[in-house]
C-alpha positions in Angstrom: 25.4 -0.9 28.1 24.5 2.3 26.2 21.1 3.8 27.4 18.4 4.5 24.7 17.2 7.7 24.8 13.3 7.3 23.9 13.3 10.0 21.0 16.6 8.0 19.6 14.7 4.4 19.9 11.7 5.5 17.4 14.1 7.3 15.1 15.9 4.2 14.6 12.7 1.9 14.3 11.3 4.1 11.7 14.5 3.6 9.7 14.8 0.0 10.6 10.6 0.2 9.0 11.8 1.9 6.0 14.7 0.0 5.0 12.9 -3.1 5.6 10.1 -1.1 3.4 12.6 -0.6 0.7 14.6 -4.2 0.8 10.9 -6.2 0.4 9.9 -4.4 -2.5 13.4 -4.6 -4.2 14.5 -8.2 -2.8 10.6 -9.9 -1.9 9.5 -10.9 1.8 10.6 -13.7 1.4 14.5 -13.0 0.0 15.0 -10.3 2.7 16.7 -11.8 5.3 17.2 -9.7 9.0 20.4 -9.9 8.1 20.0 -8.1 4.8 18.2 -5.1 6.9 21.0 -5.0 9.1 24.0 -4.7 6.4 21.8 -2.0 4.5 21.5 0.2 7.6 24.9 -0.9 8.7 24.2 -2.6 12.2 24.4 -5.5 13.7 21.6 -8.0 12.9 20.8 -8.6 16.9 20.2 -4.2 17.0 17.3 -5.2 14.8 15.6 -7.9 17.0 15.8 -5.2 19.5 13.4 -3.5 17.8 11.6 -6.4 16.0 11.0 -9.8 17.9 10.9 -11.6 14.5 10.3 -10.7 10.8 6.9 -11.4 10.7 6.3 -8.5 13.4 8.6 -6.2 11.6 6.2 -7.4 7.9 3.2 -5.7 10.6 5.3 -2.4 10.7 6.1 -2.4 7.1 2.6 -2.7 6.0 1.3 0.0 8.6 4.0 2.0 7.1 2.8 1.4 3.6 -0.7 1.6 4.5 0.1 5.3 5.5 2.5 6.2 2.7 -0.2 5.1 0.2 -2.7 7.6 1.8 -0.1 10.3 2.0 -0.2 9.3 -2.1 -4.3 10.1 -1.8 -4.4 13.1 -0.2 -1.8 14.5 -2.3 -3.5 13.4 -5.4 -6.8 14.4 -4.6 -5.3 17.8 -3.0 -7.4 20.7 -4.6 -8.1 18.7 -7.4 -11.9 16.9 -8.8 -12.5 13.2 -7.8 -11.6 12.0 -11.6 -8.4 14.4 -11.9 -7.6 13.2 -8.7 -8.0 9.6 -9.3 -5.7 10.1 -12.3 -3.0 11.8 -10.7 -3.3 8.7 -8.3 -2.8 5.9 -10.7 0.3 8.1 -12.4 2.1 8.8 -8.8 1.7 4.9 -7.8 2.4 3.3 -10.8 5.7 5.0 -11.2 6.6 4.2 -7.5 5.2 0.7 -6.9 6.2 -1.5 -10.1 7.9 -3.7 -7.4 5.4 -3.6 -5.6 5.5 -6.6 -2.7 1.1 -6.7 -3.2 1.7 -10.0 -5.8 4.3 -11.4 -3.1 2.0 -11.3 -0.5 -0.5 -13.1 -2.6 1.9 -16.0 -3.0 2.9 -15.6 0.8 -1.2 -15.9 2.2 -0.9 -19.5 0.4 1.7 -20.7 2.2 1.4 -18.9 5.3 -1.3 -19.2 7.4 0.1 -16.7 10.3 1.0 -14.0 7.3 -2.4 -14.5 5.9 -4.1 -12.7 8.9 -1.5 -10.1 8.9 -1.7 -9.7 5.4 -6.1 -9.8 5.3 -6.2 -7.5 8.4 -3.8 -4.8 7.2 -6.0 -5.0 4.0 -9.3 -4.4 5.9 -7.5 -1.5 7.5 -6.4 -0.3 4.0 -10.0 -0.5 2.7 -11.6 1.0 5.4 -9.5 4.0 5.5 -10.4 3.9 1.4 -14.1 3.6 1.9 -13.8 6.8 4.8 -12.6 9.0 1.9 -15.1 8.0 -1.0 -17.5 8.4 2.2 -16.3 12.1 2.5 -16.1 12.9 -1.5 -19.4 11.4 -1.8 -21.2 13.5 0.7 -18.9 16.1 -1.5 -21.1 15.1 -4.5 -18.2 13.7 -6.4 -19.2 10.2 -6.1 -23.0 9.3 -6.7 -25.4 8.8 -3.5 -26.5 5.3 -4.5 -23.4 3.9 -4.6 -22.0 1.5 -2.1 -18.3 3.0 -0.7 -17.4 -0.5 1.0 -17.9 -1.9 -2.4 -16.6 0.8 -4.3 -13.2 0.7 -2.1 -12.7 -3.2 -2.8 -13.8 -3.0 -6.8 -10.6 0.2 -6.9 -8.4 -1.7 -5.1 -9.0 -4.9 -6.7 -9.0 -3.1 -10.2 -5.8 -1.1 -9.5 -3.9 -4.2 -8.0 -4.7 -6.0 -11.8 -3.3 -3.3 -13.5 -0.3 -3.2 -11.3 0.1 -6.7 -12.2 -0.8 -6.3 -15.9 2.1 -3.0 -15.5 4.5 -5.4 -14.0 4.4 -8.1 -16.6 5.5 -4.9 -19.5 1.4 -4.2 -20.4 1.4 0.0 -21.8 0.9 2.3 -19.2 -1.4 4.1 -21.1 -3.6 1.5 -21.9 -3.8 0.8 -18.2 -4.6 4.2 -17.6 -7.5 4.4 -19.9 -8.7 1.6 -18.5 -8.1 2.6 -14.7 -9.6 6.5 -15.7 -12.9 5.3 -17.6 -13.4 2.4 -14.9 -13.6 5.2 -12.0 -15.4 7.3 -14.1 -17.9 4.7 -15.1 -18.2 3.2 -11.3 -18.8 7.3 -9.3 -20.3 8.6 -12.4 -21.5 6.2 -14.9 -24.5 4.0 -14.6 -22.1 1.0 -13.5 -23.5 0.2 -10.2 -21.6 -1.7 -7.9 
């Protein structure tokens, strides 16, 4: 048997993460097969469980992987830019990338799937807590008012922005959405909205 140089083992799991990445927001969780991973990166469906016990373990990696490509997407947004211009660059940039996005599917999926659910709800705490660390710091920045509460402020974006992903989705106008998504944040760090 071949021996698996360490470097050569997380080179291939990343691409095995980011073809699984790719297949669930084209096909859905649920459509991909292991199989379907394994034709696109043209192996052998067993050289994936080598990597992955089962799918559910590789769904982990693929939301930690999303999870960090989103706040790539953040701090490129918000790079040398206000909170507000920021926040707009922010809705453009995902909106154009994520209209397939696998958050609605996962909805479905915590319904069904009581194992997925705790996957899915504790990658999501993750996700907000790494959202509420950054309105933390562009709040001490001044950006964001002091009264406001950065827990709540990182569920109301996410819930808001996951809406109008869904409204985006089903053919609502963009711009619309962005109006609604730009005066929201503007109204909620701002504005006399308090949440």
């Amino acid at each position: 048997m071949a021996r698996l140089y360490p470097e050569y083992r997380e080179e291939v799991r990343k691409k095995v993460i980011a073809t699984a990445h790719t297949l669930f927001h084209e096909r859905g969780y649920l459509n991909t097969k292991m199989s379907d991973i394994a034709t696109a990166l043209g192996v052998t469906k067993p050289t994936i469980y080598n990597y992955f016990d089962t799918k559910e373990n590789l769904f982990i990696a693929v939301a930690e992987y999303e999870r960090k490509l989103l706040q790539g997407f953040i701090l490129e947004s918000f790079s040398e830019r206000d909170f507000l211009s920021g926040a707009a660059v922010f809705f453009d940039t995902v909106m154009e990338g994520y209209l397939k996005n696998i958050g609605p599917e996962s909805v479905a999926i915590t319904t069904r799937d009581e194992h997925l659910r705790s996957i899915i709800m504790d990658d999501r705490q993750k996700f907000l807590d790494m959202i509420a660390g950054f309105l933390a710091e562009r709040q001490e920045t001044g950006e964001i008012r002091k009264d406001a509460d950065v827990r709540v402020l990182a569920c109301t974006f996410n819930a808001l922005f996951q809406g109008l992903l869904i409204y985006a989705m089903q053919g609502m106008n963009i711009e619309e959405l962005r109006t609604v998504w730009n005066s929201t944040v503007r109204g909620l760090t701002q504005g006399n909205m308090c949440p």
